[in-house]
TIDO-455946 format. One record per atom (N, C-alpha, C): residue in one letter; z, x, y. Coordinates in steps of 0.2 Angstrom, whole numbers, padded with zeros to 4 digits, always signed. Atoms other than C-alpha are relative to their C-alpha. Layout:
AZXY/...
***
This chain:
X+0006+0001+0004/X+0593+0452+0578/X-0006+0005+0002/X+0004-0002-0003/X+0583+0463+0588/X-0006-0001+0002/X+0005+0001-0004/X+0568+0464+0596/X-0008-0004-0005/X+0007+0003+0005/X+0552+0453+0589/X-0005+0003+0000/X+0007-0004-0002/X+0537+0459+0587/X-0006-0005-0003/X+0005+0004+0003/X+0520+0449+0585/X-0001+0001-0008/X+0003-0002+0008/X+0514+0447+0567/X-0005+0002-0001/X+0005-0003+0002/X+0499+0456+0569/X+0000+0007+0000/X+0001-0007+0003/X+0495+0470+0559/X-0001+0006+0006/X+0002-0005-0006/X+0493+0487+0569/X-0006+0000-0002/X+0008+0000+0001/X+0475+0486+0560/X-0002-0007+0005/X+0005+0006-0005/X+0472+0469+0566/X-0001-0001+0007/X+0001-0001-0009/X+0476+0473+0585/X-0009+0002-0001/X+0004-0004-0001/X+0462+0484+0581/X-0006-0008+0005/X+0003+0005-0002/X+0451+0467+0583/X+0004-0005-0001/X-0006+0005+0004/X+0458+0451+0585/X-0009-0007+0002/X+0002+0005-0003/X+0450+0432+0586/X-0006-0001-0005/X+0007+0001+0006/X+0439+0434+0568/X-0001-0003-0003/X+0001+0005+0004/X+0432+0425+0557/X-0004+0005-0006/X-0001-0005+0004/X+0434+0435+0540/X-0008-0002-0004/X+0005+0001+0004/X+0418+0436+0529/X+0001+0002-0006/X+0000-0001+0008/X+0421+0435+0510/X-0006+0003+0000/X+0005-0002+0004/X+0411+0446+0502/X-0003-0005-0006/X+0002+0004+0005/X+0400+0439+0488/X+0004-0001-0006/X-0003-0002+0007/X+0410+0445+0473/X+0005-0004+0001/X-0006+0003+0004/X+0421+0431+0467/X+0007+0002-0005/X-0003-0002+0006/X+0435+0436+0458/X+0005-0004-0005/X-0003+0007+0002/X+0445+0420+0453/X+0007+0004-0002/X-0009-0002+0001/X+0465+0420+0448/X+0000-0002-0008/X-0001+0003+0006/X+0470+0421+0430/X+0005-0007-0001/X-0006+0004+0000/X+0480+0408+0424/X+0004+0000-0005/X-0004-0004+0003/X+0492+0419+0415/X+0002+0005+0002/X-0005-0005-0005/X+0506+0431+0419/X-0005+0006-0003/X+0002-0006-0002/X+0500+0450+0423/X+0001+0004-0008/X-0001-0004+0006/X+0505+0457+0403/X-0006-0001-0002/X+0006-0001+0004/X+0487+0455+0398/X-0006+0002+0005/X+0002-0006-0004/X+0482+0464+0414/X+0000+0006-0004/X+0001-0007+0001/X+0473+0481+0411/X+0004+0005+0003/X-0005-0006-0003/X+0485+0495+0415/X-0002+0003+0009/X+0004-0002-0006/X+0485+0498+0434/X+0003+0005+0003/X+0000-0006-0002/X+0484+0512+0444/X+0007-0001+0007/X-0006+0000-0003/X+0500+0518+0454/X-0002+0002+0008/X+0001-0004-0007/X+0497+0522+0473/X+0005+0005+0001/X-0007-0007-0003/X+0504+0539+0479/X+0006-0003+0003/X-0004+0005-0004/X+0512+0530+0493/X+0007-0003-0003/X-0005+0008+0005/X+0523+0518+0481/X+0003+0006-0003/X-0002-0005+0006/X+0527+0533+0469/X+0005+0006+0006/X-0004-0004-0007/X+0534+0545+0489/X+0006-0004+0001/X-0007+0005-0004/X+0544+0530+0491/X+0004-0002-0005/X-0007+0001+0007/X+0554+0530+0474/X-0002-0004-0004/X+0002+0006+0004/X+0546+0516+0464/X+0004-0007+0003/X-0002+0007+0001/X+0552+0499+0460/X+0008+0000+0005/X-0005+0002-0002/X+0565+0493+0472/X+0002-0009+0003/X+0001+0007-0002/X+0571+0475+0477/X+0009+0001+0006/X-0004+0003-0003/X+0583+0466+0490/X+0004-0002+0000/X-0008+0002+0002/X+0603+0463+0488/X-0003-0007+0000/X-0002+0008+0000/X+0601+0444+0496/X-0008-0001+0003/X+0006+0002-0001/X+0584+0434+0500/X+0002-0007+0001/X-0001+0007-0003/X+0583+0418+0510/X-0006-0003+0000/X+0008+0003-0002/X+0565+0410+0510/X-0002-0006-0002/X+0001+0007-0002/X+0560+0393+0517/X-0007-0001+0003/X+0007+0003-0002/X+0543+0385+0521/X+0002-0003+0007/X+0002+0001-0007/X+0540+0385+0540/X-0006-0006+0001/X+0002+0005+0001/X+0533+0367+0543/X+0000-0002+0010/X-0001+0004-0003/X+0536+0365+0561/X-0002+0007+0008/X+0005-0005-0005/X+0528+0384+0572/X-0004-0001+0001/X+0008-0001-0001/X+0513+0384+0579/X-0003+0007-0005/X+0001-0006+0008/X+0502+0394+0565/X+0000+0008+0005/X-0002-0009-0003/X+0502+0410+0578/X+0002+0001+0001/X-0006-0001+0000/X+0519+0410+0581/X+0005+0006-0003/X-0001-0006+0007/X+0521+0423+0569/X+0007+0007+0004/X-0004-0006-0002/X+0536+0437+0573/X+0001+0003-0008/X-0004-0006+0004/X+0544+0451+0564/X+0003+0005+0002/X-0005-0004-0004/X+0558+0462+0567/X-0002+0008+0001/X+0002-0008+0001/X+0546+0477+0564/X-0008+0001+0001/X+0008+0002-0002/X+0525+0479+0565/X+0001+0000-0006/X+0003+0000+0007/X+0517+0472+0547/X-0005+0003-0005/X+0006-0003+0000/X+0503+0484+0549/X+0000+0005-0006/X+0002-0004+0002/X+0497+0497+0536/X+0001+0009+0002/X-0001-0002-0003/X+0501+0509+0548/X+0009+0006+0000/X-0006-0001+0000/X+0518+0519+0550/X+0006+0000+0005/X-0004+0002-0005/X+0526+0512+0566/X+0004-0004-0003/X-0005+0005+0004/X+0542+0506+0562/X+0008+0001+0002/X-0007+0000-0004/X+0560+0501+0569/X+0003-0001-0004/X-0007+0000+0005/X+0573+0508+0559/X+0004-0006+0000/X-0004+0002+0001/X+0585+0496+0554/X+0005-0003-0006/X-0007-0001+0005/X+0603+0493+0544/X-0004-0005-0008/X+0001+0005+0004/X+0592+0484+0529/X-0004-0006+0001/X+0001+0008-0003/X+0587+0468+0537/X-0008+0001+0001/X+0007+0002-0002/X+0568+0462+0535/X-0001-0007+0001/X+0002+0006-0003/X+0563+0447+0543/X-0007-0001+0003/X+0005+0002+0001/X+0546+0437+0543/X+0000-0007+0003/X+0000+0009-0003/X+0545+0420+0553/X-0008+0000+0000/X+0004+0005+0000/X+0531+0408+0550/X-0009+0005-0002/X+0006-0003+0005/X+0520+0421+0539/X-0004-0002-0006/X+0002+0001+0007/X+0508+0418+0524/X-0001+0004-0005/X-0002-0003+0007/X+0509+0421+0506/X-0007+0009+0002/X+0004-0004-0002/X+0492+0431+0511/X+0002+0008+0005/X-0001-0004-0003/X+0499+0442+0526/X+0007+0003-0004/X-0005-0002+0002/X+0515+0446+0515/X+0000+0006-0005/X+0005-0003+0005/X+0504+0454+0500/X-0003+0006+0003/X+0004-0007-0003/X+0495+0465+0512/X+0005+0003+0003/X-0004-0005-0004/X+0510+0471+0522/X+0005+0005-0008/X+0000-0002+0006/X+0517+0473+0503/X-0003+0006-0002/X+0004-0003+0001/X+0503+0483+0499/X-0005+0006+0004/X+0003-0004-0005/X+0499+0492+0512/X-0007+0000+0001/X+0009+0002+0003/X+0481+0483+0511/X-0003+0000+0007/X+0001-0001-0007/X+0471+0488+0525/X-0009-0006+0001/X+0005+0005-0002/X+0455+0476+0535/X-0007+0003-0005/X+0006-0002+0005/X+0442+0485+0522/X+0002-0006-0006/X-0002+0002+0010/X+0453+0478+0504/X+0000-0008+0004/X-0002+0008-0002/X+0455+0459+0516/X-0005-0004-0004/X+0005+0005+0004/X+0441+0451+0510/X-0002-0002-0006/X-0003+0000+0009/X+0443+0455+0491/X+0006-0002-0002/X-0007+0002+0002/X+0459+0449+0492/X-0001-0008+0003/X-0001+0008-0004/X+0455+0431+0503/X-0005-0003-0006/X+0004+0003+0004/X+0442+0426+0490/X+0003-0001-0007/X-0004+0002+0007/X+0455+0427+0475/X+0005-0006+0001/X-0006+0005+0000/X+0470+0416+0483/X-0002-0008+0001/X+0000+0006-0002/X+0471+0399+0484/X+0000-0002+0008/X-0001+0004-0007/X+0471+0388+0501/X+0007+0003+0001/X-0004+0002-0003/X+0487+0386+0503/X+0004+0007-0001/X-0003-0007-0001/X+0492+0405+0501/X-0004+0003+0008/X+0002-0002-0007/X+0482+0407+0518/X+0002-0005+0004/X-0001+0005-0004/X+0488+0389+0526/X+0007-0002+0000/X-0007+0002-0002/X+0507+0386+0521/X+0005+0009+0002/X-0003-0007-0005/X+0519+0397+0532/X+0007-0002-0003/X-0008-0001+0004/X+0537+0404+0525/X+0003+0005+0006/X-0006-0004-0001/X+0552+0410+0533/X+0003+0007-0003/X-0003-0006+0007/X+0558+0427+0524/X+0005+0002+0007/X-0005-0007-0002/X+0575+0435+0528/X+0003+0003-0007/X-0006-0003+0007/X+0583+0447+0515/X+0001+0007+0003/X-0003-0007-0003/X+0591+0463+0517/X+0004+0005-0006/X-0003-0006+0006/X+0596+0479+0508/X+0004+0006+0002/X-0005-0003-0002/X+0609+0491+0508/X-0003+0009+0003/X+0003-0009-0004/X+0607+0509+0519/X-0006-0002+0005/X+0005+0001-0006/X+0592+0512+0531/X-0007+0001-0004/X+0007-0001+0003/X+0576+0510+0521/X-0005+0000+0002/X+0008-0002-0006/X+0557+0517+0526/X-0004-0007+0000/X+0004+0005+0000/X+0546+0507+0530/X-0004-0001-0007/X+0003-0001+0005/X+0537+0511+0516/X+0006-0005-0008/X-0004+0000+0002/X+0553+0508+0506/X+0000-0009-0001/X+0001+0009-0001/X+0552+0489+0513/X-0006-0004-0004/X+0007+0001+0004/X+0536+0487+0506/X+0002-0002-0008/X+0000-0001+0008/X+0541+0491+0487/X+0006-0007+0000/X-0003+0006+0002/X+0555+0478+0490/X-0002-0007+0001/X+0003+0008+0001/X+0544+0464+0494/X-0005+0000-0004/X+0003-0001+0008/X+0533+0469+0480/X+0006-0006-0005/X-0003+0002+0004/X+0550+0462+0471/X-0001-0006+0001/X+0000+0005-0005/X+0553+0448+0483/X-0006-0004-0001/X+0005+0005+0003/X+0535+0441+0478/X-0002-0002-0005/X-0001-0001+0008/X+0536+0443+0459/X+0003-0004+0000/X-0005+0006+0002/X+0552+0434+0460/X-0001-0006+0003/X+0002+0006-0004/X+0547+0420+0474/X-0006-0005-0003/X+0006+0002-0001/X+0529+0417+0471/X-0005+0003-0009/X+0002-0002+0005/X+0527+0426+0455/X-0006+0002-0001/X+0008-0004-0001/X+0513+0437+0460/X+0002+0006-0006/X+0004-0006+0001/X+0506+0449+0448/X-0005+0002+0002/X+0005-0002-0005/X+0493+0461+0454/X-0001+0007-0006/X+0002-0007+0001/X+0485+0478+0446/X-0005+0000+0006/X+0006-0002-0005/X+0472+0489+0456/X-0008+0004-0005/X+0005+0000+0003/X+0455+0492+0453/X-0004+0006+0003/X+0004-0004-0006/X+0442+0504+0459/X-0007-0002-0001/X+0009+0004+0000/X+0425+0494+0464/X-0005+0004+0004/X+0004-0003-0005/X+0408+0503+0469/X-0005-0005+0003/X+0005+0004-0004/X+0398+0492+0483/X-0001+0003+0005/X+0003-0002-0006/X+0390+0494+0498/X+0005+0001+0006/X-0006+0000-0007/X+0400+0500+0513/X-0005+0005+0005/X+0001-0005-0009/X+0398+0509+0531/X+0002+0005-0001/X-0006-0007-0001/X+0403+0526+0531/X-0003+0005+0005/X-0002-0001-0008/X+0410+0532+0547/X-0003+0010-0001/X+0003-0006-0002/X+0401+0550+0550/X+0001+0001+0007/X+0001-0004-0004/X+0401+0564+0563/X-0008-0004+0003/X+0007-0001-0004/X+0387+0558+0577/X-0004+0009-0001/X+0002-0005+0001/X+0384+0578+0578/X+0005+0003-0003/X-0003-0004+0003/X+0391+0590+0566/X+0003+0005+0006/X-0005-0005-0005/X+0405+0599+0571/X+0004-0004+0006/X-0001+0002-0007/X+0407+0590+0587/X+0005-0007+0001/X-0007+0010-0002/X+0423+0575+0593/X-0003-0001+0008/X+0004+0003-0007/X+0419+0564+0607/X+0006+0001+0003/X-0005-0003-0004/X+0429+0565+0621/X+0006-0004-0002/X-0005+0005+0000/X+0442+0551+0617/X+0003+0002-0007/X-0005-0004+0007/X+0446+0560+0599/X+0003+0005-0001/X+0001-0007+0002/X+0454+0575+0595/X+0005+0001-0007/X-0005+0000+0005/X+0465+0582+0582/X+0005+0000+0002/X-0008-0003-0004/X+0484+0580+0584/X+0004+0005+0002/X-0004-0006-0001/X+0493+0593+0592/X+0007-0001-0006/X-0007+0000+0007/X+0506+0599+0578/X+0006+0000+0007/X-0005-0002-0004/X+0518+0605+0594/X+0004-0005+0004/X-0002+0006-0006/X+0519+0588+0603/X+0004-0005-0004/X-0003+0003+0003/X+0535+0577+0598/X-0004-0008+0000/X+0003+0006+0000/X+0527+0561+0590/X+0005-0005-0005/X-0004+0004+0004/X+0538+0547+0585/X-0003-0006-0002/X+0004+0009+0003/X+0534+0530+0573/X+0004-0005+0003/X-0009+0003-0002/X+0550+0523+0584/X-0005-0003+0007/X+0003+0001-0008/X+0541+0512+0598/X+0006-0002+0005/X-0004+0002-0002/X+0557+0508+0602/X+0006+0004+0005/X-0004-0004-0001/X+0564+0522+0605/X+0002+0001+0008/X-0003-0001-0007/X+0575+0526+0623/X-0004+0005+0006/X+0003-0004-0003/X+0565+0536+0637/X+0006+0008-0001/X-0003-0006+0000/X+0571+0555+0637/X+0004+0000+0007/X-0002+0001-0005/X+0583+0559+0647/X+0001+0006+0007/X+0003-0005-0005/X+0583+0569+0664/X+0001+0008-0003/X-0001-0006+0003/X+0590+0584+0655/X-0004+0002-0006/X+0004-0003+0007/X+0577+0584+0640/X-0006+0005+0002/X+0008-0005-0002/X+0565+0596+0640/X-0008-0005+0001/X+0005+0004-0002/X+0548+0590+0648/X-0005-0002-0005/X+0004+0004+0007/X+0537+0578+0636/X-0008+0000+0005/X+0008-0001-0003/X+0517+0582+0638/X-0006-0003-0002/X+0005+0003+0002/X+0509+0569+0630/X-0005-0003+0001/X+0004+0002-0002/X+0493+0565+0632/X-0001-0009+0004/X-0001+0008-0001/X+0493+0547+0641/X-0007-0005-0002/X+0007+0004-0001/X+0475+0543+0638/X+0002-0003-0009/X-0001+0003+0009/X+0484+0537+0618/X+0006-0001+0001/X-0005+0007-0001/X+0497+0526+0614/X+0006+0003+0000/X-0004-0005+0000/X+0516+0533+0616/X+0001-0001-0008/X-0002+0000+0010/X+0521+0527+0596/X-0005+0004-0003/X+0004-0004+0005/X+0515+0538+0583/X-0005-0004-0008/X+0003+0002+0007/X+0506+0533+0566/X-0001-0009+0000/X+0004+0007+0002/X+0498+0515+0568/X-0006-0001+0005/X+0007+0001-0001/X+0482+0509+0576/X+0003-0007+0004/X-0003+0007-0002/X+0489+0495+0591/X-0006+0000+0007/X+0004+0002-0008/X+0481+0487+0609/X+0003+0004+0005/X-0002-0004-0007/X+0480+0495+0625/X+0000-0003+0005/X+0005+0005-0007/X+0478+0489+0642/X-0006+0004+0001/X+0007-0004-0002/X+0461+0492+0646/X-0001+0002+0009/X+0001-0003-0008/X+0452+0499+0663/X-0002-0007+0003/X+0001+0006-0003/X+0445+0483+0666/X+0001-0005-0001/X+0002+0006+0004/X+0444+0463+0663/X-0003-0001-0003/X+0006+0003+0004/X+0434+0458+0650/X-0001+0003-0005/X+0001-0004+0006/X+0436+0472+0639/X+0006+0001-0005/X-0006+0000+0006/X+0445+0477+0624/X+0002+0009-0003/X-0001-0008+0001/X+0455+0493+0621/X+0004+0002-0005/X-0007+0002+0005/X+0465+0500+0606/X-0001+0009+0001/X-0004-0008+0000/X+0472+0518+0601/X+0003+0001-0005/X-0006-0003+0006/X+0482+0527+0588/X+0001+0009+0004/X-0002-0006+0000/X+0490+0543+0588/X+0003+0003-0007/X+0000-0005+0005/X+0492+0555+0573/X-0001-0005-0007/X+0002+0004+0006/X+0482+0545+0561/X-0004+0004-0004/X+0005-0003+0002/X+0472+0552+0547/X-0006-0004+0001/X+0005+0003-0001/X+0455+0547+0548/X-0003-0007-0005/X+0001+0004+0004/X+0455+0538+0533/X+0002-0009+0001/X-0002+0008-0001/X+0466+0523+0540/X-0005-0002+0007/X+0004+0004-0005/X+0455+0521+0556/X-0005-0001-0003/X+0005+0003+0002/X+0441+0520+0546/X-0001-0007-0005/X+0000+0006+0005/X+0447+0506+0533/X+0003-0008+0004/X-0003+0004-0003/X+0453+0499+0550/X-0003-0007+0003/X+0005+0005-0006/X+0437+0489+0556/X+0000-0005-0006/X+0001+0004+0004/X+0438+0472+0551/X-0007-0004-0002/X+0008+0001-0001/X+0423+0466+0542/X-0002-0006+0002/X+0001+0006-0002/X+0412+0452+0549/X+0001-0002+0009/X+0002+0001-0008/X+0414+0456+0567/X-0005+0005+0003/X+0007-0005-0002/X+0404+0473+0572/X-0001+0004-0007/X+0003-0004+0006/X+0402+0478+0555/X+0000-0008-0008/X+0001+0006+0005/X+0396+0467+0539/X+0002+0003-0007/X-0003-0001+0006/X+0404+0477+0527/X+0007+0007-0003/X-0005-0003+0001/X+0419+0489+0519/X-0003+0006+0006/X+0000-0007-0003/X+0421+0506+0531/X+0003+0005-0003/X-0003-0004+0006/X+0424+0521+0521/X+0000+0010+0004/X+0002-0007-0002/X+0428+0538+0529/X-0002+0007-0003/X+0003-0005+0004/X+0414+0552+0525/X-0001+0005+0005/X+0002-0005-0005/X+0417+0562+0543/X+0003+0009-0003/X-0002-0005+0001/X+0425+0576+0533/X+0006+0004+0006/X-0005-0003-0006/X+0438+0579+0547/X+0007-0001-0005/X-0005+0000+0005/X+0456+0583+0536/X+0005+0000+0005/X-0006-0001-0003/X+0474+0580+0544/X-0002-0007+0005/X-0002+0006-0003/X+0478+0567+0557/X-0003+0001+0009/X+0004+0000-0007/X+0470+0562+0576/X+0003-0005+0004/X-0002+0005-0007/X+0474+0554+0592/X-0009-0002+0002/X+0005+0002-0003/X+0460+0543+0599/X+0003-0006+0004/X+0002+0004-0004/X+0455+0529+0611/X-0005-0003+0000/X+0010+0006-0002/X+0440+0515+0612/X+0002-0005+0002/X+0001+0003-0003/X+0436+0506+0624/X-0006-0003+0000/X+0005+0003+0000/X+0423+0492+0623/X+0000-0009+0003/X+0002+0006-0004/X+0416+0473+0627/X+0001-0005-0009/X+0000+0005+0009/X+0423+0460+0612/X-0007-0003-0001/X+0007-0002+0004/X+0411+0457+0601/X+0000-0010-0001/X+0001+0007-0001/X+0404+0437+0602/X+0001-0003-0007/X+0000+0002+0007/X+0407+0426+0585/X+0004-0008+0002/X-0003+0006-0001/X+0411+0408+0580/X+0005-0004+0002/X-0007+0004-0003/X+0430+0407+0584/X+0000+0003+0008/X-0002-0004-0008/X+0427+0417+0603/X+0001-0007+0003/X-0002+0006-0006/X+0434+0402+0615/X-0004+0003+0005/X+0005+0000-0006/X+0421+0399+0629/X+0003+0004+0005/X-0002-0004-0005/X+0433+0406+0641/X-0001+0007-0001/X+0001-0009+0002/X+0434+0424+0632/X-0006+0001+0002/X+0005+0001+0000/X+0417+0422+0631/X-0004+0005+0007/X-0001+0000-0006/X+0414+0421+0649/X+0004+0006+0002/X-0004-0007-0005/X+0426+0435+0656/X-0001+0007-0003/X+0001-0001+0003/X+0416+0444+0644/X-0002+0007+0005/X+0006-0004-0004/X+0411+0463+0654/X-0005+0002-0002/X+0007-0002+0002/X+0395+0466+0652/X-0003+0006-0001/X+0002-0009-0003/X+0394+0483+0659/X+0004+0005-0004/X-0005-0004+0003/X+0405+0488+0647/X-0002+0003-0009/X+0001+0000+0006/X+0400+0498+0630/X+0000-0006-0006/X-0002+0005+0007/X+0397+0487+0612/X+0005+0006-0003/X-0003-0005+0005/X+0407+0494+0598/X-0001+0006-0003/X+0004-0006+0006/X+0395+0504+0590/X-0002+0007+0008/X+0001-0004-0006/X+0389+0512+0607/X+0006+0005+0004/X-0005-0005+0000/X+0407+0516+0611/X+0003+0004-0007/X-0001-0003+0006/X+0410+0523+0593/X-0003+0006+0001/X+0003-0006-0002/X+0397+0535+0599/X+0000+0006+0004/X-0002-0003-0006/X+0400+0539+0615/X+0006+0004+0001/X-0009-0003-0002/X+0420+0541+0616/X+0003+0004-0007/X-0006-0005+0005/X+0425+0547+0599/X-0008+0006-0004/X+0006-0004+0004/X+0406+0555+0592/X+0000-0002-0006/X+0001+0004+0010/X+0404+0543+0576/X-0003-0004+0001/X+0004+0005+0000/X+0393+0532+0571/X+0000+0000-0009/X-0002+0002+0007/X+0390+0522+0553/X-0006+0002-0002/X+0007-0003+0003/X+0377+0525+0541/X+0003-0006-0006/X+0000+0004+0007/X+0373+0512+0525/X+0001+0004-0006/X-0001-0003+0006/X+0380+0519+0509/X+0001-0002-0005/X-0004+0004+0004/X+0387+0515+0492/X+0007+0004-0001/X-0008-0001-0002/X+0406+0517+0491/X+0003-0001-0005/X-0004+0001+0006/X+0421+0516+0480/X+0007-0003+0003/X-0004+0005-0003/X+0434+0503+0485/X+0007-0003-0004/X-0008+0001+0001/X+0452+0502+0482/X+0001-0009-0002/X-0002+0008+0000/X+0454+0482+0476/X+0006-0002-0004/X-0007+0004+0003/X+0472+0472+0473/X-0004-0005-0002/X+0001+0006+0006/X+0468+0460+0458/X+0005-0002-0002/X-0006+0005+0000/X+0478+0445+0459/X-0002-0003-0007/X+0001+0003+0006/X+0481+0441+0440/X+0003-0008-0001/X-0004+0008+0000/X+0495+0426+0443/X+0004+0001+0008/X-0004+0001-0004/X+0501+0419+0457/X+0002-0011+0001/X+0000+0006+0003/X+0511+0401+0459/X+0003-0002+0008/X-0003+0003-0007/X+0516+0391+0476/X+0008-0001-0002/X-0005+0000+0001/X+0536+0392+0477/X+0001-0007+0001/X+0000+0006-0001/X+0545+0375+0476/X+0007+0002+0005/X-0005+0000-0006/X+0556+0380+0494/X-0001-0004+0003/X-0002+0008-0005/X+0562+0367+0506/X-0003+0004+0006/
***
């Protein structure tokens, strides 16, 4: 079956323990199917990966009996490019219709809150089983386009996209020209795999000189061990800037979409280290083992990578749930 892997997004490592804040804008569910949808825009992404694809077989049951954090998957859900090849087979235990959509979609913690204020309750509260599987070794990306099918034909989601201007963060150079010390550009030269899984090198390989202050896997956004107790550490390697900027969830150290306007092109290794950030769901103990002496978020932002936010107005990518219906599964 292989190896499981928590059900948190490689965005959401970024922060975990939030409490999401709907933006203002309601956008309500039609209540009719997606043909009277205005024509929706294709994402690059979806169009690299071949188009429309679906799943030989599909098995999905209402998980009634996991605790709700229980959550596995045989691969990360994330936005992200980390991803453990295998013969077809996806599997999702004790997921929501909500977390499906966005792994679907490659929908990152900026587009969450435009999308939580359209679904119903019970698309963020009843938990599903998914196994299905498809023939050859299909990309990550490739799995995506088949659960696109998979929720069409299960839940009979339609969706277009939109492009909305509102108010966002946008992530800027603290001083032109300059990276803080915990960012840099990717080395082109240094082998970087999206395979966490992959086997150590073996004595006869030519010697591997990776940076150790970033994470070994390549292309997603995951947790670190920190230097000390009571902080919180994360990391990527060979990300464009665009996904760590769409990466900060809103409603914990920022109160709105994050939009990257550093002008830096191609992909980057970083590192931040900070003191979690306090809010309604933190449990008293977290609280408590809290270090103190340890950078805020914004403070390390500045410090470690050389970026800081600035109030702007922005242009925001939104999935627009036209129809969607609760499955009559056992």
């Amino acid at each position: 079956m292989g190896t499981l892997f928590r059900a948190v997004s490689c965005t959401r490592a970024f922060f975990r323990e939030a409490i999401w804040i709907v933006l203002a804008s309601t956008l309500g569910i039609a209540q009719c199917p997606a043909q009277s949808a205005p024509p929706s825009r294709v994402p690059d992404w979806q169009v690299a990966a071949g188009g429309k694809m679906a799943f030989d077989t599909v098995l999905i049951k209402r998980d009634t009996k996991a605790p709700p954090n229980a959550r596995n998957s045989n691969f990360p859900l994330g936005p992200g490019d980390v991803y453990v090849p295998n013969p077809g087979l996806f599997r999702a235990l004790n997921f929501t219709l909500i977390e499906c959509i966005e792994f679907a979609y490659k929908l990152t913690e900026a587009q969450e809150p435009f999308l939580l204020s359209q679904l119903p309750k019970w698309a963020t509260t009843s938990h599903f089983d998914i196994q299905a599987r498809a023939q050859g070794n299909p990309t990550k990306d490739q799995m995506r386009l088949m659960v696109h099918s998979l929720l069409a034909d299960k839940f009979r989601l339609a969706v277009h996209h939109e492009t909305r201007r509102v108010p966002v963060l946008a992530l800027v150079l603290d001083q032109p020209g300059k990276l803080g010390p915990l960012l840099q550009k990717h080395p082109d030269d240094l082998p970087c795999t999206t395979n966490p899984q992959l086997p150590s090198p073996s004595p006869a390989s030519s010697p591997q000189f990776r940076d150790t202050r970033f994470p070994a896997a390549c292309g997603g956004i995951v947790n670190m061990t920190p230097s000390a107790p009571g902080r919180f550490r994360t990391g990527a390697r060979n990300i464009p800037m665009e996904l760590f900027a769409a990466s900060f969830p809103v409603g914990i150290d920022v109160d709105r979409p994050v939009v990257d306007r550093t002008g830096l092109t191609g992909t980057f290794d970083y590192a931040l280290e900070f003191t979690p950030t306090l809010n309604a769901s933190t449990p008293p103990s977290v609280a408590s083992r809290r270090d103190l002496t340890a950078p805020t978020f914004i403070q390390a932002l500045r410090e470690q990578l050389g970026l800081k936010l600035e109030s702007q107005m922005g242009d925001i990518d939104i999935l627009v749930i036209d129809y969607v219906e609760e499955p009559s599964v056992n």
